[in-house]
Backbone and ligand atoms as CSV (ligand in chain L), in Angstrom:
chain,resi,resn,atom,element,x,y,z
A,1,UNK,N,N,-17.544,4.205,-3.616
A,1,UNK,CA,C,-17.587,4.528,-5.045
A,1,UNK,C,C,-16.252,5.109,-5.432
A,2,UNK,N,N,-15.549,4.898,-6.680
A,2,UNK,CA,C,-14.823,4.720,-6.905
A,2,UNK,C,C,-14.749,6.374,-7.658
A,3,UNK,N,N,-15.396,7.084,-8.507
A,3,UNK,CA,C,-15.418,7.923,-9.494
A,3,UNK,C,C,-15.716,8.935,-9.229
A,4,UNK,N,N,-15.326,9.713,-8.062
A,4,UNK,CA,C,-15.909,11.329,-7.096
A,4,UNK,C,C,-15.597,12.333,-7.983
A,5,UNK,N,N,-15.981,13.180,-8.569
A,5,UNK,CA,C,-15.969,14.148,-8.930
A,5,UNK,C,C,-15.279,14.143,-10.076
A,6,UNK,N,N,-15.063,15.365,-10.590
A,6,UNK,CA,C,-14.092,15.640,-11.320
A,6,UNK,C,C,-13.055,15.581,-10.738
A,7,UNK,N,N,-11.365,15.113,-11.303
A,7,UNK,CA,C,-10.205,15.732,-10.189
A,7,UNK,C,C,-9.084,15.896,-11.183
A,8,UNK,N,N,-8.499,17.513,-11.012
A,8,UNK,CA,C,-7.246,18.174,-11.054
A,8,UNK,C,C,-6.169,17.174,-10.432
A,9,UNK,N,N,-5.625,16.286,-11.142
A,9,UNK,CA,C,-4.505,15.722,-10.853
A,9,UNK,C,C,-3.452,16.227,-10.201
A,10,UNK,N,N,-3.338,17.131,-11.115
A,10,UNK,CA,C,-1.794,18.451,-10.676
A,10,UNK,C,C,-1.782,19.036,-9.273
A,11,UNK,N,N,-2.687,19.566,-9.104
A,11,UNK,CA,C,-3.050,20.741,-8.900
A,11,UNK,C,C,-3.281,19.392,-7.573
A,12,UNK,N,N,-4.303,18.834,-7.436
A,12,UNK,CA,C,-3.863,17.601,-6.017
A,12,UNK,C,C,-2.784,17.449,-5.970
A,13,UNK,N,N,-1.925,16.913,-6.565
A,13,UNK,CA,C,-0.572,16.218,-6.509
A,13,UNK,C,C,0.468,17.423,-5.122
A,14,UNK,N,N,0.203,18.669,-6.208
A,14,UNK,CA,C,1.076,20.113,-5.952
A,14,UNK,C,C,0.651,20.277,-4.591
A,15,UNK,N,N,-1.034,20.229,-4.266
A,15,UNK,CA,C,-1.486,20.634,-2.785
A,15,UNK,C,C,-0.840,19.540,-1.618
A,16,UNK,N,N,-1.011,18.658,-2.230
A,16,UNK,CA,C,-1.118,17.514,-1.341
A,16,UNK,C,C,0.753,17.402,-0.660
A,17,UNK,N,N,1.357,17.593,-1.788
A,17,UNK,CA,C,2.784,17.997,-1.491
A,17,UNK,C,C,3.520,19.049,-0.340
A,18,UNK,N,N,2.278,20.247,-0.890
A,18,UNK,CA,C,2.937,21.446,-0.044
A,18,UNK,C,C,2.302,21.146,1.605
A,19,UNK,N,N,1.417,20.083,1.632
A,19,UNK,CA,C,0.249,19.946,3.080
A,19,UNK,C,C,1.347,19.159,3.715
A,20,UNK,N,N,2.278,18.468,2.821
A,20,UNK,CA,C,3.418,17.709,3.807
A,20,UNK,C,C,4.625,18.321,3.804
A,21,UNK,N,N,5.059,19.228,3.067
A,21,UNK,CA,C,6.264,19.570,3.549
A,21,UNK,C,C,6.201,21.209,4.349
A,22,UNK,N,N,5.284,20.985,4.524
A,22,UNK,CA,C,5.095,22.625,5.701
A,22,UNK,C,C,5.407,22.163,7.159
A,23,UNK,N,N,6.285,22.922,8.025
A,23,UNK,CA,C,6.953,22.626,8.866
A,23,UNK,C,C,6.267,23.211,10.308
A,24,UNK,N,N,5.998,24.106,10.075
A,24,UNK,CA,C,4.592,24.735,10.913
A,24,UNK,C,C,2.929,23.985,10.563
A,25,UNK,N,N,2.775,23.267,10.574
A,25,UNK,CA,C,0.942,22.417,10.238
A,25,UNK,C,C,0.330,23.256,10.604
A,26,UNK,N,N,-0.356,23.957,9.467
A,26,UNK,CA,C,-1.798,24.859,10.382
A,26,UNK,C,C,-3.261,23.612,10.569
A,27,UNK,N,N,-3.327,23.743,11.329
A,27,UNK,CA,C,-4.848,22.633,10.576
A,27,UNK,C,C,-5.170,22.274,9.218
A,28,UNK,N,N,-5.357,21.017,9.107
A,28,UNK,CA,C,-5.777,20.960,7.621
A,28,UNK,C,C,-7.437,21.162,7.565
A,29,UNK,N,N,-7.755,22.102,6.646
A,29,UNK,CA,C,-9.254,22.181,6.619
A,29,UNK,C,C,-10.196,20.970,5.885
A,30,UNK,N,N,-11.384,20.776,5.719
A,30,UNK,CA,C,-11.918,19.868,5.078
A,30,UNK,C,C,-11.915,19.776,3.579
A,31,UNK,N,N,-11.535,20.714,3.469
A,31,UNK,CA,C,-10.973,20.765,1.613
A,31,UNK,C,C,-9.573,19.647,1.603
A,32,UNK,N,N,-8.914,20.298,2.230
A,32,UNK,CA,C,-7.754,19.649,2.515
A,32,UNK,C,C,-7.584,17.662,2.685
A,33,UNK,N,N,-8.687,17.630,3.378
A,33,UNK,CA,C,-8.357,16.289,4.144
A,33,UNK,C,C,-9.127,15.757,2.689
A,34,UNK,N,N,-10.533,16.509,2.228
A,34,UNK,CA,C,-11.179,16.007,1.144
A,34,UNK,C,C,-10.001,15.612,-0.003
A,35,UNK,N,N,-9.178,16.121,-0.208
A,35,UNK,CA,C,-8.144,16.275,-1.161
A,35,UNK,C,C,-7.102,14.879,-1.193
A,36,UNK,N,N,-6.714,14.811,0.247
A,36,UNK,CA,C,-5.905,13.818,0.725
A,36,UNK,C,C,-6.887,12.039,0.476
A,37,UNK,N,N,-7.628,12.570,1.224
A,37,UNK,CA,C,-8.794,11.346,0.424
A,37,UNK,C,C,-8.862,10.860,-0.523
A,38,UNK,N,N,-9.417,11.767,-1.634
A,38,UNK,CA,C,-9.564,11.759,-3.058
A,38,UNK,C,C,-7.686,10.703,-3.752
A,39,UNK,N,N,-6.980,11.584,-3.321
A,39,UNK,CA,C,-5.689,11.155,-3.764
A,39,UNK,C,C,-5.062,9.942,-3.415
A,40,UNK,N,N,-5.561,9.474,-2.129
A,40,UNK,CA,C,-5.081,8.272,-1.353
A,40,UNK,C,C,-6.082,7.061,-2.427
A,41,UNK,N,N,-7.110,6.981,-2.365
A,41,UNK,CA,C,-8.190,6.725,-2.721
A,41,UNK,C,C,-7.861,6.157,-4.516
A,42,UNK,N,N,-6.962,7.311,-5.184
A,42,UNK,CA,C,-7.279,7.014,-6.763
A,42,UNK,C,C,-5.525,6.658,-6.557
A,43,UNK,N,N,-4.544,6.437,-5.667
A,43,UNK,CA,C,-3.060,5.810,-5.450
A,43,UNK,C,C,-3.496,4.721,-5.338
A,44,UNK,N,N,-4.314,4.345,-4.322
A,44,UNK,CA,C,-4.384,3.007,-3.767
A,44,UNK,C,C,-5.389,1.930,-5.262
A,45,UNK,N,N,-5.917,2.813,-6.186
A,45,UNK,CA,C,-6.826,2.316,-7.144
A,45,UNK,C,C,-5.608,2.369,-8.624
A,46,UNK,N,N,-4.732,2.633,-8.777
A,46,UNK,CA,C,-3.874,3.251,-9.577
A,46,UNK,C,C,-2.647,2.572,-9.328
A,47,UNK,N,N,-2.172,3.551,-8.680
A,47,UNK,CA,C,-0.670,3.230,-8.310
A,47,UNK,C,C,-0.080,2.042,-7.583
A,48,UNK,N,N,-0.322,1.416,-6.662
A,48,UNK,CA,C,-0.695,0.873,-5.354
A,48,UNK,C,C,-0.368,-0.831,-6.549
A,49,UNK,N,N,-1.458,-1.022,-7.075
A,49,UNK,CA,C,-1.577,-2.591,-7.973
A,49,UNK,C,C,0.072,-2.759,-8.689
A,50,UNK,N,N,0.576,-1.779,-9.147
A,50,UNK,CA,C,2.063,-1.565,-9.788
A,50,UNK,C,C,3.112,-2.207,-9.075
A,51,UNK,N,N,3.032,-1.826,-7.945
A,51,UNK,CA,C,3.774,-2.536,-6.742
A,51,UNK,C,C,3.776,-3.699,-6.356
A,52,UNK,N,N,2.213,-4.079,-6.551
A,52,UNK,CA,C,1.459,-5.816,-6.235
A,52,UNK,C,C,2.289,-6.650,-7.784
A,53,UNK,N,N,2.286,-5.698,-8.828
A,53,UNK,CA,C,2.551,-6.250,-9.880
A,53,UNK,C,C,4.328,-6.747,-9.810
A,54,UNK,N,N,4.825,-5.633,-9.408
A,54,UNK,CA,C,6.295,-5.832,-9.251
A,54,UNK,C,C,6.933,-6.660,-8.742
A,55,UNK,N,N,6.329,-7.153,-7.325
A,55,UNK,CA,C,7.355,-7.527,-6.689
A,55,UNK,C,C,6.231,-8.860,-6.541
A,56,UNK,N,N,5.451,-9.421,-6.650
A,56,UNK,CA,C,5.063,-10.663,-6.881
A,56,UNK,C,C,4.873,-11.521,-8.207
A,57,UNK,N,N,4.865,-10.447,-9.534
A,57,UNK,CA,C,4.918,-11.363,-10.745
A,57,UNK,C,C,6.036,-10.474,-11.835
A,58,UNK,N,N,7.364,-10.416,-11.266
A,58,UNK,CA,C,7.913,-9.484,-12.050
A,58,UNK,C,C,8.256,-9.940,-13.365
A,59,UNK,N,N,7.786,-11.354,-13.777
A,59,UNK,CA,C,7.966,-11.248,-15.429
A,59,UNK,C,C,6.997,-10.772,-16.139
A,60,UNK,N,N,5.890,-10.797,-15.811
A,60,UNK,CA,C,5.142,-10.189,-16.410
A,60,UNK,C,C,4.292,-9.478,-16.093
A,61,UNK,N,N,4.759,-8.160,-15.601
A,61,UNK,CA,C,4.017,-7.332,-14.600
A,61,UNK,C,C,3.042,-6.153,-15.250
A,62,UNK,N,N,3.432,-6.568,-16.370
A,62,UNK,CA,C,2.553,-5.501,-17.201
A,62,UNK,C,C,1.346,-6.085,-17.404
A,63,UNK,N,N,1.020,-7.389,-17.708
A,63,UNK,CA,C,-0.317,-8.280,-17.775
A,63,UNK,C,C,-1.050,-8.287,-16.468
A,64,UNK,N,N,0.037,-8.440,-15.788
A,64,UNK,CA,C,-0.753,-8.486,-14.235
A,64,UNK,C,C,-1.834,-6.696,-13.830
A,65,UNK,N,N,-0.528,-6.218,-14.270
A,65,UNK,CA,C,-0.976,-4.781,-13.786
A,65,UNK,C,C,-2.316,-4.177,-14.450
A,66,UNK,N,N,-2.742,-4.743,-16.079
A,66,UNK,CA,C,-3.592,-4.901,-16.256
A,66,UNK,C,C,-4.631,-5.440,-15.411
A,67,UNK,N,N,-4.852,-6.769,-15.097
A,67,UNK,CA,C,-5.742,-7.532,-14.691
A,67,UNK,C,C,-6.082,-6.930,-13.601
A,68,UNK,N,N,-5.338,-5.958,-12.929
A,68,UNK,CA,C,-5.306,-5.578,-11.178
A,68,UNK,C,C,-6.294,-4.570,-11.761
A,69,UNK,N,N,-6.358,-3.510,-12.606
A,69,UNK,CA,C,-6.684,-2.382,-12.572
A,69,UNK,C,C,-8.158,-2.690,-13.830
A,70,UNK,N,N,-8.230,-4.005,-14.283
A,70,UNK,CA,C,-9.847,-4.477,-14.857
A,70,UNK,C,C,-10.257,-4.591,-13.931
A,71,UNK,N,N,-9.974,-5.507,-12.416
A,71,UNK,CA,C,-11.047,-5.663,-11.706
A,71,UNK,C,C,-11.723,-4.309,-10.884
A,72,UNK,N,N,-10.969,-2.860,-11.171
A,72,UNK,CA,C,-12.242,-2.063,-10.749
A,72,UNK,C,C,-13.488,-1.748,-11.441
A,73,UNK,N,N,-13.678,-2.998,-12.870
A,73,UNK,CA,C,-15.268,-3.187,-13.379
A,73,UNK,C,C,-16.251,-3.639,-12.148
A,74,UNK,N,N,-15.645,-4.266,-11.318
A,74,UNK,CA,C,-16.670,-4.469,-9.914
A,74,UNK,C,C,-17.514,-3.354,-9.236
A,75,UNK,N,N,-17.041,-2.445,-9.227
A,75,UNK,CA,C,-17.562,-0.946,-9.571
A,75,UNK,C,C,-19.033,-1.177,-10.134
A,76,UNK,N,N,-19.170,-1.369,-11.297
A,76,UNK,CA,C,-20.468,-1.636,-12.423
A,76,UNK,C,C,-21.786,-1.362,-11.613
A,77,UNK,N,N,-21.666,-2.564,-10.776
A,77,UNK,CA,C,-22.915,-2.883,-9.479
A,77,UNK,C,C,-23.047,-1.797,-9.160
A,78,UNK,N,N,-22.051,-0.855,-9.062
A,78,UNK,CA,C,-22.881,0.169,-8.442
A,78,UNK,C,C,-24.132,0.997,-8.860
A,79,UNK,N,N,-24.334,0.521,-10.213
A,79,UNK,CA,C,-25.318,1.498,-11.291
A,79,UNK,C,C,-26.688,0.837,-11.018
A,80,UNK,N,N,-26.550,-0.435,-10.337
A,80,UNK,CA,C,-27.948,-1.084,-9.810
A,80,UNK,C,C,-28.288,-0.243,-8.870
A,81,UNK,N,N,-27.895,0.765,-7.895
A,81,UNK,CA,C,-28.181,1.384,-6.629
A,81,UNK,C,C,-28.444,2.652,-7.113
A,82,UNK,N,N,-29.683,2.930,-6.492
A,82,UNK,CA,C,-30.094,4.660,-6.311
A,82,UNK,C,C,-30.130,5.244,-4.868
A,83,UNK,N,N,-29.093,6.168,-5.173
A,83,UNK,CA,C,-28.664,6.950,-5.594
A,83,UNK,C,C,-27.126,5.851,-6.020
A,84,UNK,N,N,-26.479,6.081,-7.148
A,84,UNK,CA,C,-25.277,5.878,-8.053
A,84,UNK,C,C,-24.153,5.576,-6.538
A,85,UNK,N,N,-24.385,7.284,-6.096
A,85,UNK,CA,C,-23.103,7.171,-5.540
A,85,UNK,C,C,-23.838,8.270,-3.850
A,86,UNK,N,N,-23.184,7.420,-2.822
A,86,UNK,CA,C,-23.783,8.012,-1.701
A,86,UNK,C,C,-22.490,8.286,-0.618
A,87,UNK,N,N,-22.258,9.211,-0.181
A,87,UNK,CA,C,-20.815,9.301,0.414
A,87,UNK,C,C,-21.168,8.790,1.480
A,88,UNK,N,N,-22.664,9.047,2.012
A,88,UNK,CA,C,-22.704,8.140,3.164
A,88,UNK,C,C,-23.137,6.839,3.446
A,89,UNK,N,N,-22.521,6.243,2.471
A,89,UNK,CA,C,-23.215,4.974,2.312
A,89,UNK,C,C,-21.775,4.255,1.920
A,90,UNK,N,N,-21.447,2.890,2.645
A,90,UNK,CA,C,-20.191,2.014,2.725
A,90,UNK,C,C,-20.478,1.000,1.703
A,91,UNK,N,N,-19.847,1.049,0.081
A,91,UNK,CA,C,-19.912,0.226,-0.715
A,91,UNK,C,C,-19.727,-1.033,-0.535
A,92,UNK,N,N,-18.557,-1.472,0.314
A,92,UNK,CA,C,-18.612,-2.806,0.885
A,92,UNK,C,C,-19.644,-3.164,1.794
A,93,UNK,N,N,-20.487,-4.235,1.375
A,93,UNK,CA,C,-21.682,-4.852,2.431
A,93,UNK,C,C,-22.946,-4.242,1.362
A,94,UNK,N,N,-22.650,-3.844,0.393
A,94,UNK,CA,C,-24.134,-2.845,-0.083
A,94,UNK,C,C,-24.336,-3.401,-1.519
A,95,UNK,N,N,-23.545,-3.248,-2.395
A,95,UNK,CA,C,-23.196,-3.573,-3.693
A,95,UNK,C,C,-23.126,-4.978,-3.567
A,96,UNK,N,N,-24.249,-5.637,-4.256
A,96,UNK,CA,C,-23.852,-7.287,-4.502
A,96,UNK,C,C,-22.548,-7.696,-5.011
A,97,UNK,N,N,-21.967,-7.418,-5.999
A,97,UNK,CA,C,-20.342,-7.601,-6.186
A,97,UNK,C,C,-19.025,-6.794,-5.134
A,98,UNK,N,N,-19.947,-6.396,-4.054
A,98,UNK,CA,C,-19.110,-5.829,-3.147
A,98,UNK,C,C,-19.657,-6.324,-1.533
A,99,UNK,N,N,-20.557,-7.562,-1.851
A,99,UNK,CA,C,-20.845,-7.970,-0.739
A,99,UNK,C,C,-20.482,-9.246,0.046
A,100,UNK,N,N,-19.858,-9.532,1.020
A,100,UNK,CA,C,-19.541,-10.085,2.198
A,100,UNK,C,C,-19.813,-11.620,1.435
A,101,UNK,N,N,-20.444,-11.787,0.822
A,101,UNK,CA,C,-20.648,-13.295,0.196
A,101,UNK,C,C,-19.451,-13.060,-1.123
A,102,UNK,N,N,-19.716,-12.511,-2.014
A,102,UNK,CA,C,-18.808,-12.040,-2.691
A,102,UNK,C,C,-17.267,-11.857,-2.865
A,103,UNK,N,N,-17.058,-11.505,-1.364
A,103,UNK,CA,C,-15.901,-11.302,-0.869
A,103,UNK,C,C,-15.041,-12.844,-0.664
A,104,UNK,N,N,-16.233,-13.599,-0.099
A,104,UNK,CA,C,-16.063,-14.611,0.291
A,104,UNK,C,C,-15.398,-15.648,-1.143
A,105,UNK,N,N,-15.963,-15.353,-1.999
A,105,UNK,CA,C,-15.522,-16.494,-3.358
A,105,UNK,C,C,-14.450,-15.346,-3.649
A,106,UNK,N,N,-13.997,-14.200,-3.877
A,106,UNK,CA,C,-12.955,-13.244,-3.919
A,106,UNK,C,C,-11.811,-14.286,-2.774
A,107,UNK,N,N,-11.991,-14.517,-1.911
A,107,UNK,CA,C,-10.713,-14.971,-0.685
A,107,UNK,C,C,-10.694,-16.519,-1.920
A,108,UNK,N,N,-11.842,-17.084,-2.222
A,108,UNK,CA,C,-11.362,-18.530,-2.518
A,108,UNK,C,C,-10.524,-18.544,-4.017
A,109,UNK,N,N,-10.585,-17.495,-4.479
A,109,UNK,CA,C,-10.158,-17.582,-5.927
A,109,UNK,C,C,-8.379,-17.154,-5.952
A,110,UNK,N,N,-8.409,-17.319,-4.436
A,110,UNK,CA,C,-6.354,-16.535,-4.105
A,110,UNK,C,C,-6.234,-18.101,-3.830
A,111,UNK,N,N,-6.724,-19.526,-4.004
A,111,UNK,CA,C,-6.649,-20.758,-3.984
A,111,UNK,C,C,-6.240,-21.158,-5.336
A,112,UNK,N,N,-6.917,-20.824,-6.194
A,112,UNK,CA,C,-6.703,-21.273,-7.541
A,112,UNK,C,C,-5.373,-20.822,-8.150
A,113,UNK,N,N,-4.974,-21.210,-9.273
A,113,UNK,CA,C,-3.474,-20.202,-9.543
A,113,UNK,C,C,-3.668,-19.632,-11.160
A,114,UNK,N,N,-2.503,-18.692,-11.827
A,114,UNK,CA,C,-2.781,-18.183,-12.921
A,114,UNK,C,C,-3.851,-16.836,-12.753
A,115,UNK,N,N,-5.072,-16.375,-14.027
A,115,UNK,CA,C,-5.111,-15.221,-14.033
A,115,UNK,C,C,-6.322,-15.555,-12.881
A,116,UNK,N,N,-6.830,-16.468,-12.213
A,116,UNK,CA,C,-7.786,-16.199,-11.825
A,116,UNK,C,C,-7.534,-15.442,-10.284
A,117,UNK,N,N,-5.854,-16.180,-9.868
A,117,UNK,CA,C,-5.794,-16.245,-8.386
A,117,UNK,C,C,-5.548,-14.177,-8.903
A,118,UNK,N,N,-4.825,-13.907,-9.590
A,118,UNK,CA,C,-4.930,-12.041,-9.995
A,118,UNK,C,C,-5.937,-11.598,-9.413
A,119,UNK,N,N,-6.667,-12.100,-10.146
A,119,UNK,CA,C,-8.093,-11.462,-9.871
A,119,UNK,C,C,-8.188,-11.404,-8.779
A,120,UNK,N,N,-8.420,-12.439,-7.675
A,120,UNK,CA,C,-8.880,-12.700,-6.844
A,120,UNK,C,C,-8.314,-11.520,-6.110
A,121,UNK,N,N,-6.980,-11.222,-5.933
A,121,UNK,CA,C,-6.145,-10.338,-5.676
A,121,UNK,C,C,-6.329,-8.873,-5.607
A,122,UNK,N,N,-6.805,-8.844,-6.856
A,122,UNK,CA,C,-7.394,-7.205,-7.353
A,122,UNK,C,C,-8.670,-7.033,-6.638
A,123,UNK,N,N,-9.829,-7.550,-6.691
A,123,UNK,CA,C,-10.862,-7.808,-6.224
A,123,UNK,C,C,-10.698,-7.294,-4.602
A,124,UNK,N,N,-9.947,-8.121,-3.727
A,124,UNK,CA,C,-9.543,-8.300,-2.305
A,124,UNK,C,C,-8.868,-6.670,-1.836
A,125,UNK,N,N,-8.231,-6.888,-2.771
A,125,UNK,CA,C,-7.469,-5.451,-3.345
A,125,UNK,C,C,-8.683,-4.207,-3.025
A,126,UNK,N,N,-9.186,-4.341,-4.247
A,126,UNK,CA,C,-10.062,-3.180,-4.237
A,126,UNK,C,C,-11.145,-3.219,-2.726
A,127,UNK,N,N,-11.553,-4.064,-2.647
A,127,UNK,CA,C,-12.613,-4.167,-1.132
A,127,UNK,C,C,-11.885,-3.539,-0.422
A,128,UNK,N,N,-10.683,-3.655,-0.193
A,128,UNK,CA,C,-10.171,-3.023,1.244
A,128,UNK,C,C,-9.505,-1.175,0.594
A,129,UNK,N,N,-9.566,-0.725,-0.191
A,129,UNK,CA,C,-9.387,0.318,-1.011
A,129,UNK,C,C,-10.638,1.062,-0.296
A,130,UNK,N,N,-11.451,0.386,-1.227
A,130,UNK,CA,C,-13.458,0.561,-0.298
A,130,UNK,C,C,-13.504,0.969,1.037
A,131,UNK,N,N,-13.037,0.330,1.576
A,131,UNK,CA,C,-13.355,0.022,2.947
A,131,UNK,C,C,-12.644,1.394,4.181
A,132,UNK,N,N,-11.287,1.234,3.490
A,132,UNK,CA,C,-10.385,2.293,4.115
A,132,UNK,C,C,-10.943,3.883,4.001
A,133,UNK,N,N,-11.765,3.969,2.476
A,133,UNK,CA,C,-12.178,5.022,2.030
A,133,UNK,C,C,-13.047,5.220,2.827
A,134,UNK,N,N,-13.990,4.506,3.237
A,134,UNK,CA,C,-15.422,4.998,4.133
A,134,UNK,C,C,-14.906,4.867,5.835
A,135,UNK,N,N,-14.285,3.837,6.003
A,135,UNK,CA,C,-14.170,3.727,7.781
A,135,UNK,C,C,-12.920,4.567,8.273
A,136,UNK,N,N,-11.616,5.094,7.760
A,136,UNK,CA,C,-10.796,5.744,8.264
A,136,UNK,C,C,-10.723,7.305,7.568
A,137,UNK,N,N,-11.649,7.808,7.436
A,137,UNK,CA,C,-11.849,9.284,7.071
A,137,UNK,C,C,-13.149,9.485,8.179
A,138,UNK,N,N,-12.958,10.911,8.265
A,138,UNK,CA,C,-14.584,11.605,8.855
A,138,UNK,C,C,-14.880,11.786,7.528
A,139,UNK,N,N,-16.512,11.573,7.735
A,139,UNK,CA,C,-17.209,12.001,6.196
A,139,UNK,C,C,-19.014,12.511,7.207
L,1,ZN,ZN,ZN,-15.683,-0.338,-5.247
């Protein structure tokens, strides 16, 4: 799930900064790593497509960058599931627009060209956004 909490932009940005330039590492506590999460999580949903936009469609990277950052309406599906949002629960494989068949016409639509192969892109994009979020964190 894409939409955790409320989040202090700044105030992440500022923590997340000072957690890397400290030269002594004390442990990072679970606030901490929660933090790093959260931030990796809304870069890779955010920031991350800007880059996809740049350096593969740089004439018109502003349309693209759009299209990258509509397809987190795939999200939606999630409002079919109770509970909304389950931290322990891996959106990819669960969510019909986030499922393994799904994925599958997502890979075929990087075949086609124009706004669809985008999509396809953003989509592929976001699954593995998903994916990183639940399998390479402790939760
Ligand atoms: Zn998702």
């Amino acid at each position: 799930m894409c939409l955790m909490g409320q989040l202090n932009l700044v105030s992440l940005i500022c923590r997340t900064f000072k957690i890397i330039r400290l030269k002594n590492l004390p442990p990072m506590d679970s606030s901490d790593i929660a933090l790093l999460k959260t931030f990796t999580h809304y870069f890779l949903h955010f920031v991350f497509p800007v880059f996809i936009a740049l350096i593969f469609y740089r004439d018109h990277w502003k349309k693209v960058y759009l299209i990258l950052l509509a397809t987190m309406l795939v999200d939606l599906d999630h409002l079919f599931a109770n509970p909304i949002f389950d931290p322990d629960r891996a959106s990819v494989g669960f969510h019909f627009l986030h499922s393994y068949y799904a994925i599958a016409v997502y890979f075929l639509m990087l075949f086609f060209k124009g706004n669809i192969r985008i999509i396809g892109i953003g989509l592929l994009f976001h699954m593995l956004t998903d994916l990183q979020d639940f399998y390479l964190w402790n939760h």
